[in-house]
N, CA, C and O of each residue as an XYZ file, in Angstrom:
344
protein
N     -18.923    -10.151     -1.755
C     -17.926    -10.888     -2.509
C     -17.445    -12.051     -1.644
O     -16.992    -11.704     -0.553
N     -17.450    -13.230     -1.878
C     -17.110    -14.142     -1.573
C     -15.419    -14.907     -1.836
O     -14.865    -14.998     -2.931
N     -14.904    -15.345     -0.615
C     -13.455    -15.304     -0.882
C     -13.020    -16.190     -1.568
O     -11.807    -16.139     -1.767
N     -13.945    -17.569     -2.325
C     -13.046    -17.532     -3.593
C     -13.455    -17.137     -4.707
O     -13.263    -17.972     -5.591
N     -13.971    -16.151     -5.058
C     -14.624    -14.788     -5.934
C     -12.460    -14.001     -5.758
O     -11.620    -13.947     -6.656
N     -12.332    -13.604     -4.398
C     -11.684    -12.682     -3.732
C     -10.168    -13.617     -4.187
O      -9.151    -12.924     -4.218
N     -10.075    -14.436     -4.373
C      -8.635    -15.491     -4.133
C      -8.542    -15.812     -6.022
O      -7.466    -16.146     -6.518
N      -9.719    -15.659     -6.825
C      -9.810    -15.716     -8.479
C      -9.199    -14.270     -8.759
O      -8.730    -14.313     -9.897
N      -9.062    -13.373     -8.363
C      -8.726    -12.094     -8.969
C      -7.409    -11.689     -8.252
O      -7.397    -10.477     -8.036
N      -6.466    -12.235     -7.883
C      -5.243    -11.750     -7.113
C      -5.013    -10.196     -7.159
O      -4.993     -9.499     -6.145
N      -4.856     -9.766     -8.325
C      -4.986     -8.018     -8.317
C      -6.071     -7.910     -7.197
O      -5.630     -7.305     -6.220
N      -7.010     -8.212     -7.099
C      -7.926     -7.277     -5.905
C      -7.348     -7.626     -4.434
O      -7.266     -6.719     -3.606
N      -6.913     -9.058     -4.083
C      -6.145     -9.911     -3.298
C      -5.192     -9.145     -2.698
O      -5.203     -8.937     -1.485
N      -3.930     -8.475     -3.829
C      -2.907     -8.255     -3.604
C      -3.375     -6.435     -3.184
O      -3.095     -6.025     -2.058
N      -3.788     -5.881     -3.782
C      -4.787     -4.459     -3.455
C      -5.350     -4.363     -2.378
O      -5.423     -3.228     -1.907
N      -5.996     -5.602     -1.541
C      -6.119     -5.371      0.154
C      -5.497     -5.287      0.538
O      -5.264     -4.202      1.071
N      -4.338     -6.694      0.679
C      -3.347     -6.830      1.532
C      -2.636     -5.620      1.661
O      -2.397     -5.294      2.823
N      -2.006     -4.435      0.254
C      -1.211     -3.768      0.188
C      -1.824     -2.592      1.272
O      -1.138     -2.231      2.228
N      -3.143     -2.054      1.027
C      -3.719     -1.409      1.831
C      -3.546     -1.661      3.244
O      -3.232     -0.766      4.029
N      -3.779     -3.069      3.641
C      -3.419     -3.124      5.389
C      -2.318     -3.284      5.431
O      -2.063     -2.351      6.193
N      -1.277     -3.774      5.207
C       0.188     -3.258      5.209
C       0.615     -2.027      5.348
O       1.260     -1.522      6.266
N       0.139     -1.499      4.199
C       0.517     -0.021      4.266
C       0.338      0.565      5.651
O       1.282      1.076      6.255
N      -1.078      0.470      6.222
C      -1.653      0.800      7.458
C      -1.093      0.541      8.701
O      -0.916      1.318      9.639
N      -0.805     -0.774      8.589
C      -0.291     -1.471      9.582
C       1.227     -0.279     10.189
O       1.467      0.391     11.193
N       2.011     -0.626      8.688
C       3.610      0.185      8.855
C       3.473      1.486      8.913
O       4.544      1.978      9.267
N       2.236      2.699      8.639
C       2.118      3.612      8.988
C       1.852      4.043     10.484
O       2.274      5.091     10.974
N       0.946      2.910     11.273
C       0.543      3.271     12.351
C       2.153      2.804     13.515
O       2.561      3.468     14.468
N       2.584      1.839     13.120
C       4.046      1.342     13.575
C       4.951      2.573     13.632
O       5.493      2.809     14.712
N       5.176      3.378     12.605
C       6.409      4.247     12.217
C       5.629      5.166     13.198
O       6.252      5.378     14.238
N       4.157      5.884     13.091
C       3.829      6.909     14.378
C       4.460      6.506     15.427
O       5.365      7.127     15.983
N       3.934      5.247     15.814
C       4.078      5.000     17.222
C       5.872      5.006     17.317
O       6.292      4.876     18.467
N       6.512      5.088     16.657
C       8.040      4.877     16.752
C       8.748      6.340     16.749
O       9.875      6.637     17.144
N       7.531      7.332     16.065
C       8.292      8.545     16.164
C       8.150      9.385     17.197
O       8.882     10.364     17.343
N       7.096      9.041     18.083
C       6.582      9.796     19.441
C       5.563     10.016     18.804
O       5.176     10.928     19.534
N       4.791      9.947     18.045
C       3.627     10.621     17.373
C       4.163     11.821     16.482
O       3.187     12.536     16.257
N       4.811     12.122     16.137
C       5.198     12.771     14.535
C       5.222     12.429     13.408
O       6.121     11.797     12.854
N       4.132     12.853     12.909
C       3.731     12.515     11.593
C       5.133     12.618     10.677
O       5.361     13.815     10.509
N       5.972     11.939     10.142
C       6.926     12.202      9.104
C       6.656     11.999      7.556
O       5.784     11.269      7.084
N       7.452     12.682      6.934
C       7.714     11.933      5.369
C       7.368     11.491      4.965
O       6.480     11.800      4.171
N       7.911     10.089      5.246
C       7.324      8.684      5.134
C       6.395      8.018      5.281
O       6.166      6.926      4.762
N       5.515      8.845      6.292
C       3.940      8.220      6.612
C       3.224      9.143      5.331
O       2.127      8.829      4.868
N       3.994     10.296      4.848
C       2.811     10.965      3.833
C       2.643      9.921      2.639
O       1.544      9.604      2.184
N       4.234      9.275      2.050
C       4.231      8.643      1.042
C       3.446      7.444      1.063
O       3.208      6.721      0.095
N       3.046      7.285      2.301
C       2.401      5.836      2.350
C       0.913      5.830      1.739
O       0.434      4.859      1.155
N       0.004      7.502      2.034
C      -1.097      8.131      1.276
C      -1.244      7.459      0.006
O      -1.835      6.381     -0.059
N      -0.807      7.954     -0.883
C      -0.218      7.552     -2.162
C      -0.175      6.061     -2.739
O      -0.329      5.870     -3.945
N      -0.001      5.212     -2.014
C       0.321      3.881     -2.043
C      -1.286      3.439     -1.713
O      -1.868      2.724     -2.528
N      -2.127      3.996     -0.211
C      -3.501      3.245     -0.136
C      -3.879      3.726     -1.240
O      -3.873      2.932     -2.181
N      -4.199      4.736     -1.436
C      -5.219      5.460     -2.776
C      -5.020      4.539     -4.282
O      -5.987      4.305     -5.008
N      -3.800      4.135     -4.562
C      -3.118      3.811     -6.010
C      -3.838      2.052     -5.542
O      -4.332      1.260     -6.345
N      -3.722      1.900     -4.432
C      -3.849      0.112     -3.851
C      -5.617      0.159     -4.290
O      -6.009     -0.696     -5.084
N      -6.367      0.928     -3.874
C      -7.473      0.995     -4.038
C      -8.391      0.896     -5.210
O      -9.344      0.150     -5.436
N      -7.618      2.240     -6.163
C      -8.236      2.585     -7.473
C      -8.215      1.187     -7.850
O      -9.186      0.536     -8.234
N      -6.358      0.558     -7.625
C      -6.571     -0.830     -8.566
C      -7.404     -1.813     -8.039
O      -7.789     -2.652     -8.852
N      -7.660     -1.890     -7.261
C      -8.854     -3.126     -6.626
C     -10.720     -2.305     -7.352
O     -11.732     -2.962     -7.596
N     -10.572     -1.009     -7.481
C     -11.631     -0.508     -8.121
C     -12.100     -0.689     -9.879
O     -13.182     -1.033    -10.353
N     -10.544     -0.227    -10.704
C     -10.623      0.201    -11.847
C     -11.015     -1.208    -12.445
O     -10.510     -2.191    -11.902
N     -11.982     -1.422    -13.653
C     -12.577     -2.746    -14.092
C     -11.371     -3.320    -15.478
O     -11.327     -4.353    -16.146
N     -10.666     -2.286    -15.454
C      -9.219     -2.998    -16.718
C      -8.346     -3.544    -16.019
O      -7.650     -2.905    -15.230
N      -8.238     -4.984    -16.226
C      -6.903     -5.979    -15.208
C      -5.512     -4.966    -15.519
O      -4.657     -4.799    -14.649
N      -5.419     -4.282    -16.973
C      -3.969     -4.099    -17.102
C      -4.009     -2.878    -16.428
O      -2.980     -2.621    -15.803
N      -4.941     -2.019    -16.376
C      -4.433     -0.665    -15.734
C      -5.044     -0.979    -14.400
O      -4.899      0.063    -13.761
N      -5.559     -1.727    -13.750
C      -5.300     -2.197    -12.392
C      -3.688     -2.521    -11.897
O      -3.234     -2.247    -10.787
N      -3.187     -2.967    -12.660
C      -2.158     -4.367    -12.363
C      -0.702     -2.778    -12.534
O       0.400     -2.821    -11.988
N      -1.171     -1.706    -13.338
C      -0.374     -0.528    -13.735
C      -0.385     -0.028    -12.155
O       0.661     -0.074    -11.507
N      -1.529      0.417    -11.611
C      -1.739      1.156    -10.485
C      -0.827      0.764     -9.614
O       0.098      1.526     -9.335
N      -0.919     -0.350     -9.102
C      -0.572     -1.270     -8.077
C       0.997     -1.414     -8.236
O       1.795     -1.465     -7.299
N       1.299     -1.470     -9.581
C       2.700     -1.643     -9.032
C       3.241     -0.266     -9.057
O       4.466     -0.228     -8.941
N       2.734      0.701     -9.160
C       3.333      2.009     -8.825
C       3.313      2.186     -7.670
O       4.249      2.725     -7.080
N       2.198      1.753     -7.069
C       2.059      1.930     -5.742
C       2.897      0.919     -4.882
O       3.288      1.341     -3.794
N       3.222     -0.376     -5.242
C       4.652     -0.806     -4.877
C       5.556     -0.228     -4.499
O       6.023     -0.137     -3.364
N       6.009      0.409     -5.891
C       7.502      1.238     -6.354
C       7.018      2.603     -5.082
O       7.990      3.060     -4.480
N       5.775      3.143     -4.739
C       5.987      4.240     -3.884
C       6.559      3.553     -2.495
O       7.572      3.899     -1.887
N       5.657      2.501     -2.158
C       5.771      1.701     -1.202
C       7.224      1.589     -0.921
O       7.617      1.990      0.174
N       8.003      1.137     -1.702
C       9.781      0.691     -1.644
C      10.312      1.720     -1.080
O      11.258      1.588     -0.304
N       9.584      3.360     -1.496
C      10.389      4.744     -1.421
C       9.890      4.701      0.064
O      10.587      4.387      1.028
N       8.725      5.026      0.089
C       8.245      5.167      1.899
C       8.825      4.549      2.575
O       9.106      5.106      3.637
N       9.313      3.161      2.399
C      10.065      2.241      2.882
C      11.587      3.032      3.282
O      11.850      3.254      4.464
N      12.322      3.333      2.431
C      13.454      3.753      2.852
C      13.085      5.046      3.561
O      13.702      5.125      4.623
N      12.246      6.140      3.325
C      12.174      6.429      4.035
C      12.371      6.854      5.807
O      13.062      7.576      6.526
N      10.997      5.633      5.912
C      10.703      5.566      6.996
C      11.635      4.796      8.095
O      11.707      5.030      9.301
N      12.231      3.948      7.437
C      13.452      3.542      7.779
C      15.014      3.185      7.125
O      15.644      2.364      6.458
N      15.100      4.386      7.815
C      16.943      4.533      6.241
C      17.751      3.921      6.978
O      18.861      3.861      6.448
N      17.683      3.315      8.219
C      19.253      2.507      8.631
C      18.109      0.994      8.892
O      18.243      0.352      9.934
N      17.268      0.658      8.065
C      16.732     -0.539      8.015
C      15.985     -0.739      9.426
O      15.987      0.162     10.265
N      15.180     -2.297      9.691
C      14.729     -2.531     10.926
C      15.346     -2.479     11.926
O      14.799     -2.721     13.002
């Protein structure tokens, strides 16, 4: 796939990025807890998988469904992982 193939479909666009984000702030929050897996790193599961299907599933609207659930988990992991903010 070629990236402006990759930059025409923003759902798939926004479905990477969310995936390395996710990754990124999961491997951050380990390293912040001493290495204890918490909570918040489980909810983040949830969020790659949902980021994925939608960069997979071939319907824009139930792509575009996935993804923002996986947002809305994203927001929760978020407080989570950090409840008195950065």
């Amino acid at each position: 796939m070629d990236l402006l193939r990759l930059l025409a479909e923003p759902r798939k666009l926004f479905g990477g990025a969310t995936v390395v984000l996710a990754v990124l702030a999961g491997l951050w929050a380990f390293g912040q807890s001493e290495g204890r897996i918490t909570t918040g790193m489980y909810l983040l599961l949830p969020v790659v998988v949902l980021s994925v299907v939608a960069w997979k599933v071939e319907s824009a609207v139930k792509g575009w469904l996935y993804l923002f659930v996986g947002w809305a988990l994203a927001i929760v992991a978020y407080g989570a992982l950090f409840p008195m903010g950065l």
